[in-house]
PAZA-517089 format. One line per 5 residues: for each residue x, y, z of C-alpha. Coordinates in Angstrom, 3 decimals, padded with zeros to 6 digits. Example, Ala and Ser with C-alpha at 12.3 -4.5 7.8 and 13.67 -1.06 7.14 Angstrom:
BEGIN
012.300,-004.500,007.800  013.670,-001.060,007.140
This chain:
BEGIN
016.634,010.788,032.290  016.578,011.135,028.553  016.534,014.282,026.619  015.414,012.990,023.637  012.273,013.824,021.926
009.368,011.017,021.106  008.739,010.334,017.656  005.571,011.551,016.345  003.864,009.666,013.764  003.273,011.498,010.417
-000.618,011.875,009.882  -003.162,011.877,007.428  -003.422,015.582,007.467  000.417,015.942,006.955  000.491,013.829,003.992
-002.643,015.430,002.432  -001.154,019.223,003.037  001.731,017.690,000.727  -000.005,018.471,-002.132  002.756,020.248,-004.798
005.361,020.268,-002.338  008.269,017.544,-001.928  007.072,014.267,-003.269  005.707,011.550,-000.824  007.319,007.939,-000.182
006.003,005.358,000.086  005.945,001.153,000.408  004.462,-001.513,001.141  005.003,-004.112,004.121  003.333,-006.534,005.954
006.083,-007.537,009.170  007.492,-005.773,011.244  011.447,-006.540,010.453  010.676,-004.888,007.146  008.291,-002.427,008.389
011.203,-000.674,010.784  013.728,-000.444,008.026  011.240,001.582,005.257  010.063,003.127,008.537  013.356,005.448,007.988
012.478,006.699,004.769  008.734,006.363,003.932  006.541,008.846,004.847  003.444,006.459,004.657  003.469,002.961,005.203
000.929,000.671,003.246  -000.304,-002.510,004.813  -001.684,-003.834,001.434  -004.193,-006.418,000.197  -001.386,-007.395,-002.146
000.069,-009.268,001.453  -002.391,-011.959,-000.245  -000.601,-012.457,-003.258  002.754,-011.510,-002.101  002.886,-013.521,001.211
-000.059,-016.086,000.547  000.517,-017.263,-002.710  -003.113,-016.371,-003.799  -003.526,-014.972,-007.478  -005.612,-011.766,-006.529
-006.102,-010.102,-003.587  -010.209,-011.175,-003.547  -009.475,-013.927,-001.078  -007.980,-011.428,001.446  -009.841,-011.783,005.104
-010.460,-008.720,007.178  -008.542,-010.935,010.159  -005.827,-011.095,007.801  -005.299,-007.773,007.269  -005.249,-006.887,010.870
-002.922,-009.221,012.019  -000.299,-007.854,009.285  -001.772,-004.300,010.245  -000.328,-004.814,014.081  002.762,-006.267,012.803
003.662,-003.179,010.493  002.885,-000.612,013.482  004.437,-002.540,016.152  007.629,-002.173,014.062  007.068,001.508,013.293
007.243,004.410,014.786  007.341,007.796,012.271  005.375,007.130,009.030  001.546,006.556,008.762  000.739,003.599,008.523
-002.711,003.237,006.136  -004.420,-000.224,006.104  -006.006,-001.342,002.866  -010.161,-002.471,003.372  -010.326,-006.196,001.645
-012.684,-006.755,-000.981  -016.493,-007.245,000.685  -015.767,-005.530,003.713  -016.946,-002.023,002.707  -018.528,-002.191,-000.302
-022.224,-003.087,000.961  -023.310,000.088,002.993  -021.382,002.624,004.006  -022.365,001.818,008.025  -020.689,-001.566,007.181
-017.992,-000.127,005.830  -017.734,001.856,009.014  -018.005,-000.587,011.370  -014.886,-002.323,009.831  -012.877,000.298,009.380
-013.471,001.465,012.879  -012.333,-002.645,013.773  -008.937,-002.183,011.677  -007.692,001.256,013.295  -008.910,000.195,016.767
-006.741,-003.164,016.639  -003.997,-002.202,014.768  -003.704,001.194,016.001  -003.031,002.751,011.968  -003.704,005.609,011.249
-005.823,005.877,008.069  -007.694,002.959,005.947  -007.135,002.858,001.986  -010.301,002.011,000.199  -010.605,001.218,-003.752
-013.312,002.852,-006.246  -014.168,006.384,-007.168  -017.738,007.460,-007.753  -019.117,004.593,-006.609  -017.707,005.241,-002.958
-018.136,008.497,-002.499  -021.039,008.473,-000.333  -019.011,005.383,001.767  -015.784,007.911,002.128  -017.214,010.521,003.021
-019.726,008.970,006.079  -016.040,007.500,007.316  -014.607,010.819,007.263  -016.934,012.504,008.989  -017.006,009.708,011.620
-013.300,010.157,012.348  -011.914,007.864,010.209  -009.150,009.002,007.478  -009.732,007.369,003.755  -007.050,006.908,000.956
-008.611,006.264,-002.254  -007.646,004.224,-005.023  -008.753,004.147,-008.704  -007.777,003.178,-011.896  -006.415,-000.227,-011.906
-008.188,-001.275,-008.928  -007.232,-005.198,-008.255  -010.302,-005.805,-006.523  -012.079,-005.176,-009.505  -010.147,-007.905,-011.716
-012.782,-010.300,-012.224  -014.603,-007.131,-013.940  -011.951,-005.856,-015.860  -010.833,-008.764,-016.968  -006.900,-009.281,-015.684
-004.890,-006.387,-014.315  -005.296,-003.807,-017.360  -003.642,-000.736,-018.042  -005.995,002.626,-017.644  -006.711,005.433,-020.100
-005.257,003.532,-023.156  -008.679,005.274,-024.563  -008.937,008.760,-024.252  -012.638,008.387,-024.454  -012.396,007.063,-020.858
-010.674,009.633,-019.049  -013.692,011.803,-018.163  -014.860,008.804,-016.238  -011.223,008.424,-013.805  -011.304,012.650,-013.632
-014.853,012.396,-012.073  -014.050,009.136,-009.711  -011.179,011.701,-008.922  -013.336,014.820,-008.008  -015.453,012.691,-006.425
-013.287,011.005,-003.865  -011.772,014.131,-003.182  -014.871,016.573,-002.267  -016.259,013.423,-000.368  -013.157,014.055,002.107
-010.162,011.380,001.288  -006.609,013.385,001.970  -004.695,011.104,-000.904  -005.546,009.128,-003.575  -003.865,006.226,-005.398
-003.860,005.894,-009.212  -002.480,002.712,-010.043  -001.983,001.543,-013.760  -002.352,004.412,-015.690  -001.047,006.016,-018.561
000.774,009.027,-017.796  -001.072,012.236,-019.294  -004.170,011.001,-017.594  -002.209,010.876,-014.591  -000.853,013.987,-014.999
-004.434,016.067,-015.943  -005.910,014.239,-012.283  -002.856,014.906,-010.389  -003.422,019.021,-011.718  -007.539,018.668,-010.908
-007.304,017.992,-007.962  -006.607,019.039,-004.580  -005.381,016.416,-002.747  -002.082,014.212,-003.715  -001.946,012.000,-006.281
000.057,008.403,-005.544  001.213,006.826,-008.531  001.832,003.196,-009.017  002.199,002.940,-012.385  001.230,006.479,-012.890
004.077,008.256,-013.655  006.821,010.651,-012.252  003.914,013.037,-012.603  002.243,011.859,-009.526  002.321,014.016,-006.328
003.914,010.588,-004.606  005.118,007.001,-005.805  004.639,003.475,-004.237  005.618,000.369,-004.958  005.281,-003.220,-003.787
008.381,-003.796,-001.694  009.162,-007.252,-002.487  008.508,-005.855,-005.954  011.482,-003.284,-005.858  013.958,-006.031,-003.966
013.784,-008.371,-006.679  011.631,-010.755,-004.847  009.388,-011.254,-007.811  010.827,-013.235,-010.486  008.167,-011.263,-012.969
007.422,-007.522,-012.168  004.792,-005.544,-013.747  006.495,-002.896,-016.118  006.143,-000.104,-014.070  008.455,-001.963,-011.028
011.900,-000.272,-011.037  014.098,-003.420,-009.443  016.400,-001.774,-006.722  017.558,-005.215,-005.004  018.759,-008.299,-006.029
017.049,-010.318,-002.844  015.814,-013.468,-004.815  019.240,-014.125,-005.724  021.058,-013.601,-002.981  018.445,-015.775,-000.426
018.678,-018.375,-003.274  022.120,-018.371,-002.872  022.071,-018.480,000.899  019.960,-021.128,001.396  022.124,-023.376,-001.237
025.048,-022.680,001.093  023.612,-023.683,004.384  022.224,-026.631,002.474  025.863,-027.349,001.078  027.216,-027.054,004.269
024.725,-029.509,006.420  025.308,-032.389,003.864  029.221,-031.949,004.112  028.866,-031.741,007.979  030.233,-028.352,008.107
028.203,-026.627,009.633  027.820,-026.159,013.037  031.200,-025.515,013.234  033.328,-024.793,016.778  031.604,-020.986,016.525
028.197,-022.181,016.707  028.216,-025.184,019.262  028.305,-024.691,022.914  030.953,-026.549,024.887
């Protein structure tokens, strides 16, 4: 009989009651293989809307399906077993009424078993946030750059460039945080801005693009293994992986048109 203890899975509670003390990792994934190596390290897991971009070839996130999002959603917790896993809401799935939002967020944790939903806009969602939270559902927010919102911005634009606009991110900030969300994401934003939010507030702060300031960092995780021929700025490249797949797959190719490969090892007798 075993002696050795179960896992538990790090909640939302855990990660909000981070707040000024060691900072919080995290990724993104979207399969399980990848999901069970940052599994290790991260402390939340995010099953992002960027899968559409990243793993679909589509050039925003907009086009992202609900059923999409679920299907990666099992994958990452099936491969899991210690960090939270939060799945983002796709764009029109939450937005309308807060009991719609509800109803879909209650469909995400339900099939894929996660353990928090990430939702993007401050003010504006407030009301939304907090009739999830006090239905049982846990909310990350996101503001700032929020890629949902690209066909309003205008492309994916830097935040706070114009101090005249940071009153408007520090009240989407209060405002996500007394409607009940235990994190929040600022994505794309310059760094004293960052910084003044990340002090206001009560609950962490997860930069991406935001800073060392940040209560917590994330980043795109094909982003950081060199997957992406063109990273945004704020992408620190820790892997090499485009290369070294290129190079793979120009082997196995060299080797098929030279008949050597199978070789002895790899045919049975």
């Amino acid at each position: 009989m075993s002696t050795q203890k179960p896992v538990r899975r790090i909640t939302a509670p855990q990660i909000a009651n981070r707040k000024g003390a060691e900072p919080i990792v995290s990724l993104t994934s979207y399969h399980a293989h990848t999901a069970a190596i940052v599994d290790k390290y991260a402390d939340f897991i995010l099953v992002g809307d960027s899968l559409g971009m990243v793993m679909h070839g589509m050039e925003s996130t907009v086009g992202v399906s609900l059923d999409l999002m679920i299907m990666h959603g099992k994958a990452v917790v099936r491969g899991t077993q210690r960090a939270l896993v939060v799945v983002d809401m796709p764009f029109g799935t939450y937005e309308e009424s807060p009991s719609e939002a509800f109803r879909n967020a209650a469909r995400v944790m339900k099939e894929t078993q996660c353990g928090a939903v990430k939702l993007e806009g401050g003010r504006r969602m407030a009301e939304t946030i907090r009739f999830l939270t006090e239905r049982g559902v846990p909310v990350m927010a996101h503001i700032g750059l929020t890629p949902q919102s690209v066909n309003i911005m205008g492309g994916f634009k830097t935040q706070g460039r114009d101090e005249a606009t940071w009153a408007m991110h520090e009240d989407d900030a209060k405002a996500v945080t007394e409607a009940g969300a235990f994190a929040i994401v600022l994505e794309g934003m310059v760094e004293p801005l960052a910084a003044k939010i990340t002090k206001q507030i009560s609950i962490p702060t997860i930069g991406i693009g935001a800073s060392a300031e940040c209560d917590g960092q994330i980043l795109v995780l094909e982003d950081m293994l060199g997957l992406n021929p063109v990273p945004p700025k704020f992408v620190k490249v820790y892997g090499s992986l485009g290369g070294q797949i290129e190079a793979a797959v120009k082997a196995y190719s060299d080797e098929v048109k030279t008949r050597s490969f199978p070789t002895e090892k790899e045919v049975y007798r």
